[in-house]
C-alpha positions in Angstrom: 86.3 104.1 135.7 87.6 102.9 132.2 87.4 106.1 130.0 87.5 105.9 126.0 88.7 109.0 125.2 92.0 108.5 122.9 94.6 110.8 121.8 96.4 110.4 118.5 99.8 111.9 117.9 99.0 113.1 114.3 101.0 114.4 111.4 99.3 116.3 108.6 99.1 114.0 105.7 100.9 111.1 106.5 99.5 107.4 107.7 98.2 108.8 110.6 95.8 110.5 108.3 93.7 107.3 107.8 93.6 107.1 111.9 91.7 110.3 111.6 89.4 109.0 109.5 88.8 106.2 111.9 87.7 107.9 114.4 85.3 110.1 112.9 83.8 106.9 111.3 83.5 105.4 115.1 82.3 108.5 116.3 85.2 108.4 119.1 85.9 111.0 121.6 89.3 111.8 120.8 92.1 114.5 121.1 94.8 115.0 118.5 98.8 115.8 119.8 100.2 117.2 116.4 103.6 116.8 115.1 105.4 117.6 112.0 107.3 115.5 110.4 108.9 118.5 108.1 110.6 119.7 111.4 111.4 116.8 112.8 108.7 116.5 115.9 108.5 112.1 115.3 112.4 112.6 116.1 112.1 114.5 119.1 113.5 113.1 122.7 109.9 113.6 123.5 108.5 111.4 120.9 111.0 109.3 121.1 110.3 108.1 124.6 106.7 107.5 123.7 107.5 105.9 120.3 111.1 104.6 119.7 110.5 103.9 116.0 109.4 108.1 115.6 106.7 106.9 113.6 102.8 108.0 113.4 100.3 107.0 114.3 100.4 106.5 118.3 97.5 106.4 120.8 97.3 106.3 124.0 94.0 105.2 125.8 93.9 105.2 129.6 97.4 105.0 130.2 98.2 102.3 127.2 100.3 103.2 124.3 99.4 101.5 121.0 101.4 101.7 117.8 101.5 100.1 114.4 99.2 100.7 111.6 97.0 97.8 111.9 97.2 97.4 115.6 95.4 101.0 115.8 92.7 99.9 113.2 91.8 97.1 115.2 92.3 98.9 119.0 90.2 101.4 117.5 87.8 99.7 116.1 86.9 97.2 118.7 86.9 99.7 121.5 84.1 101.1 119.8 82.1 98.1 119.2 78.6 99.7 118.6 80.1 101.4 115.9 79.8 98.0 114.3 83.4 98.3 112.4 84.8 95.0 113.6 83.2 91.9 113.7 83.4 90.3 117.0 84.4 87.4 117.9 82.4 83.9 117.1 80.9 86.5 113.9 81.9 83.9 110.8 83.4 87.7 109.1 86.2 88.0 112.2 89.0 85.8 110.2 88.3 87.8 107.1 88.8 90.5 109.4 91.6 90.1 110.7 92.8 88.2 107.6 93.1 91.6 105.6 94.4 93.9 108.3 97.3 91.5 108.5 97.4 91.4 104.7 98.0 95.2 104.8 100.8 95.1 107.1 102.6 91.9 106.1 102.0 91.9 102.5 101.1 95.1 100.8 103.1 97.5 102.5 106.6 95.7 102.0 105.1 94.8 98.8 104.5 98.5 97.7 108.0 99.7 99.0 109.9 97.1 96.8 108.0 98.5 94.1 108.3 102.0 94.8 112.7 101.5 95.4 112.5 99.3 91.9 113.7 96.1 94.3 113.9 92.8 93.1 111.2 90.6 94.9 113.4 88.2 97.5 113.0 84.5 96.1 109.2 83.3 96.6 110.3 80.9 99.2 111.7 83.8 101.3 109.2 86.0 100.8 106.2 86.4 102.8 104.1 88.8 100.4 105.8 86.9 96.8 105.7 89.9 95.0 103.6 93.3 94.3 101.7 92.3 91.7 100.7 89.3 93.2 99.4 91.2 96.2 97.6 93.8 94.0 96.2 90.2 92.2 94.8 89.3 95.4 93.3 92.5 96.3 91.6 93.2 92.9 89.9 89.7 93.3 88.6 89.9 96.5 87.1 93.5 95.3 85.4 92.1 92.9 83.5 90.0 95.3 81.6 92.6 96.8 81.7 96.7 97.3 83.8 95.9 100.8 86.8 93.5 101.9 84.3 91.7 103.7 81.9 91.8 100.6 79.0 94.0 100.8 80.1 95.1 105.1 82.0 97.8 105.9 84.9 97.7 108.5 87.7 99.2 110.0 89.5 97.2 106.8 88.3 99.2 104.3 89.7 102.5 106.3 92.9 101.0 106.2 92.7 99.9 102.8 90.9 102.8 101.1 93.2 105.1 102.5 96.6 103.2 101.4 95.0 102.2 98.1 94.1 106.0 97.1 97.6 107.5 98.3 99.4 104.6 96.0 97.3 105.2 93.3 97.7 109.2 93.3 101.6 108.7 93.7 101.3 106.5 90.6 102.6 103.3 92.4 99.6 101.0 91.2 97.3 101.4 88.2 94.4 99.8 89.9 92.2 97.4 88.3 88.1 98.2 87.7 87.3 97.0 91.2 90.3 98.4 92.9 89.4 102.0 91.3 85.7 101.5 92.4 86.4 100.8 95.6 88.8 104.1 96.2 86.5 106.1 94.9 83.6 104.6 96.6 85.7 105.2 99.9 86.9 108.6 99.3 83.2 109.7 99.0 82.4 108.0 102.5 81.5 110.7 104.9 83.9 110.3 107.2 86.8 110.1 105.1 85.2 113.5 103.7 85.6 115.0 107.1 88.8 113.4 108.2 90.5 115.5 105.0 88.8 118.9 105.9 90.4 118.3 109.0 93.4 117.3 107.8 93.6 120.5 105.2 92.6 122.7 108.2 95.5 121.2 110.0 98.1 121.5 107.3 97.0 125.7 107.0 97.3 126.2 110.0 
């Protein structure tokens, strides 16, 4: 029998923070393997064996590893479909879906870590993301569409996105337009994402 209990190899903050979030907003039965990056745990042989790249987050869910940011958004979210955090598929919102988790991963992250190491953009025809401010463009339109990236529905997206969008904010890497600052705000006050950083705060005391 198929069981849905996950585990999350979690380090206190760090991407895997946003995971955590997740899956108090899907209500998921879930166990947490901590590690700390500070002492090199993601480095471990241990680790290593499970995840080559020693990054977080990791699940593993009945015997299947899963890594990469926005391939745990979307595991996640779709194994917990009543949660209603993924539009399925023939739902006309599943491209937009899947449209902005790829955005996230192919776009804004590269993006953001040109502009955090002061890179140069690679020539437009090279590039698959153009430049930062053109991804931070895109996002502040699409926010002004509606409270959510799928306009006025929430989904595993905005997890992803709220979470990234407030940690580049506070670190002072964007200066986010009116709908870009509503939208962090309006997802750091979602319950979940209230919970997920008590947890987090207990974790990081301990």
């Amino acid at each position: 029998m198929t069981t849905r209990h996950v585990t999350l190899y979690h380090a206190s903050p760090s991407r895997s923070s946003g995971v955590l979030v997740l899956l108090e907003a899907l209500g998921a039965d879930y166990a947490l393997e901590l590690l700390s990056l500070k002492d090199g745990d993601n480095l471990a042989p241990a680790y290593l064996a499970l995840n080559p790249m020693g990054k977080v987050p990791a699940i593993v869910h009945d015997g299947v590893l899963v890594t990469e940011q926005v391939a745990v958004y979307q595991y996640l979210a779709e194994l917990y479909p009543e949660a209603g955090l993924a539009p399925p598929v023939g739902d006309r919102l599943r491209g937009p879906f899947l449209r902005w988790l790829a955005f996230h991963g192919a776009c804004f992250e590269p993006a953001m870590i040109d502009k955090a190491m002061k890179r140069e953009p690679a020539p437009r025809g090279m590039s698959p993301y153009v430049d930062a401010d053109t991804v931070l463009r895109v996002v502040e339109e699409q926010l002004q569409q509606g409270d959510y990236l799928l306009g006025e529905r929430l989904s595993a997206a905005d997890f992803l996105w709220g979470s990234a969008l407030g940690w580049m904010s506070g670190f002072g890497l964007l200066q986010p337009g009116p709908a870009t600052a509503a939208y962090i705000a309006r997802m750091a006050a979602h319950p979940a994402v209230l919970r997920g950083k008590a947890l987090d705060a207990g974790l990081a005391a301990g």
